[in-house]
N, C-alpha and C positions, 0 to 999 in steps of 0.2 A: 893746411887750414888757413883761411883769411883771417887779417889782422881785423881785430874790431874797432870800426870806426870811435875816434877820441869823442870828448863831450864833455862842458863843462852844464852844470845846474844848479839853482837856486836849491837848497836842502828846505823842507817844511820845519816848523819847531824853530826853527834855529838860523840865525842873521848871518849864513855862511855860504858858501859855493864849496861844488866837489865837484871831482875830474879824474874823469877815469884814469889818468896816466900817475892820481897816487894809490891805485888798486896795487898792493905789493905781497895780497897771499897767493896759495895755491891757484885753491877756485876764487873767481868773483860772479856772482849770482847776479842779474839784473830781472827784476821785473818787471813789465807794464801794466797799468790796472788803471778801471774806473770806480767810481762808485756803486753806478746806479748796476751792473752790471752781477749776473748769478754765478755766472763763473769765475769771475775778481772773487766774491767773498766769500769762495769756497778757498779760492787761491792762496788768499791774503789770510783765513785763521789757518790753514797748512803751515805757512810761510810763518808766523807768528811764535806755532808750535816750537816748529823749526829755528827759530831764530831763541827764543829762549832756552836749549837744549843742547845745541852746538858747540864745539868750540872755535873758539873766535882764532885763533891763532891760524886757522887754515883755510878759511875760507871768511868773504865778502860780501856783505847782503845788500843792495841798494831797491828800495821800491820806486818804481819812477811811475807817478801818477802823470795823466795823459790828461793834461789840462784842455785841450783841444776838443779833445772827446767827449769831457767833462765839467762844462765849465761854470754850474753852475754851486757847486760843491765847495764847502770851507772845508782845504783839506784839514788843518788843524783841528777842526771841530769834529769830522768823520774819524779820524785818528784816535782822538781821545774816549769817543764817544764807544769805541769797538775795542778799547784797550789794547791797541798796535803802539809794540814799543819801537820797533825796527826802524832804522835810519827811510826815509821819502826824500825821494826828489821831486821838484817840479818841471815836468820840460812846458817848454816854450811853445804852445801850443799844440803840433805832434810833429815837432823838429825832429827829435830822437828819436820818436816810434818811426818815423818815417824815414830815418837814417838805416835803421836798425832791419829797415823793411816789412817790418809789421805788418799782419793780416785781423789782427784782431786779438781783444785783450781777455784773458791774462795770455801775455807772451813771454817765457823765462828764456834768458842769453845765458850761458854757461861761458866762462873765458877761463882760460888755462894761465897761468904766471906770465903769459908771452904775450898775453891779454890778443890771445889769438882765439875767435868763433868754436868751439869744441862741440855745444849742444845746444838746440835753438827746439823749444816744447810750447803746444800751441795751448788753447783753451781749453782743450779737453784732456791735458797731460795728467796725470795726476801725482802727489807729492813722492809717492816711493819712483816711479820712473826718472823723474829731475833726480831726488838721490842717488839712481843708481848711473846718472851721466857723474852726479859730484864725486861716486866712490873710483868710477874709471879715470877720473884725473887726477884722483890724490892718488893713486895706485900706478902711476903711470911714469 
């Protein structure tokens, strides 16, 4: 498996930066999303679901909105407005979608503890499929 490329990110909500090298569960989940986009906000109440229901001890949820692609969008405002509690990143125009090699959004990265590439699920993935990459890595 390849190593996933590092990255650090402005977090939305909140006056802090995160970097994937302190991902220290299992899985760490990454996703890519827009706003304006149909398959983002089918992606993101999945992921929502998902993210209140979970437990936290084993896995990593980061949203990484795709400022580049999206720019004219107050994430904070879009967030609260849809009552997404889940941690947001903001990349740096599409630095990290384009790290990440991205084809279009929503794009979920799946990383293993070794924060090594495990499972890469395009736009039209849908939530039981990403779960069933998250159960072959906690199972693994």
């Amino acid at each position: 498996m390849k190593q996933a490329p590092d990255f650090t990110l402005p977090m939305a909500r909140k006056d802090m930066e995160w970097s994937l090298e302190e991902a220290t569960k299992k899985v760490t989940m990454i996703s890519f999303w827009t706003s304006w986009c149909p398959d983002s906000q089918r992606d993101l109440q999945a992921k929502q679901v998902l993210y209140q229901s979970m437990e936290t001890d084993q896995i990593d949820m980061y949203m990484i909105h795709v400022t580049g692609r999206d720019p004219e969008v107050d994430v904070n405002v879009f967030l609260e407005k849809n009552g997404y509690t889940f941690p947001v990143l903001k990349d740096k125009g599409t630095k990290v979608y384009d790290l990440y090699q991205c084809m279009g959004v929503p794009t979920t990265v799946l990383l293993n503890e070794k924060k090594e590439v495990a499972f890469i699920y395009h736009d039209k993935a849908t939530i039981m499929e990403i779960m069933k990459g998250v159960t072959s890595i906690l199972e693994a």
